[in-house]
N, C-alpha and C positions, 0 to 999 in steps of 0.2 A: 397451702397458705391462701392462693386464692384461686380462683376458674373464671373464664371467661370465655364464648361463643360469639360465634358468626353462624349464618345458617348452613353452612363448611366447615367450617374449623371449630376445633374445643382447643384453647390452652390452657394450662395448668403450672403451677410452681410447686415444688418439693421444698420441703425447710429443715430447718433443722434447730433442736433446743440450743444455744451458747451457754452454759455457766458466768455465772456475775465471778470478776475477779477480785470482787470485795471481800467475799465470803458471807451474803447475806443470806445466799440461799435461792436468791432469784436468777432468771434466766430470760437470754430475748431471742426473739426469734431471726432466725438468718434464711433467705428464699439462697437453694443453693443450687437447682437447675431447674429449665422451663422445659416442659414438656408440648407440644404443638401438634394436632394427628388430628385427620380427618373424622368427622362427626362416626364415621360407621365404625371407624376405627374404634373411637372410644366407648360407642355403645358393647362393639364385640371383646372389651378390654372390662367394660364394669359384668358383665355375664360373666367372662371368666373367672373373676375375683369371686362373684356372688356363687357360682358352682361351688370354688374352692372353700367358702365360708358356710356355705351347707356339712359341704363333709368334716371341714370343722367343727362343725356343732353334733353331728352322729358320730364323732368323735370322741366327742366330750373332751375337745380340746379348749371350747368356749363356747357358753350358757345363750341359748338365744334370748334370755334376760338382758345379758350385757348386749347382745350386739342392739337390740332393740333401745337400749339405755343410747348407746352409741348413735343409732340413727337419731333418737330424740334430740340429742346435743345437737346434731347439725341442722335438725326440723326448726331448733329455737332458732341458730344465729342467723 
């Protein structure tokens, strides 16, 4: 949802989609815990992820097209 640093600290929010109880089909977003971890922390936490998203893609559990599409999404906002 969103991140923010210190030259220490990275914090971060988790969300989550809510359903509209109109039934229109839209949804809003809910931050539902913070996460707070030392800069090294979080650098050895996106390595692990990006390990794990390799062997996903030799996998061919996901196209490094999408993830690329994916990193673009976040390059624009």
């Amino acid at each position: 949802m969103s991140i923010a640093n210190s030259s220490a600290m990275v914090k971060f929010y988790f969300l989550r989609f809510d359903p509209s109880f109109s039934g229109d089909r839209t949804s809003s977003t809910q931050a539902i815990a913070q996460v707070a971890m030392p800069m090294d922390g979080f650098a050895a936490m996106v390595t692990f992820f990006d390990n794990a998203l390799k062997g996903y893609i030799a996998q061919g559990l996901i196209t490094e097209d999408r993830v690329n599409e994916l990193r673009n999404l976040q390059a624009d906002a």
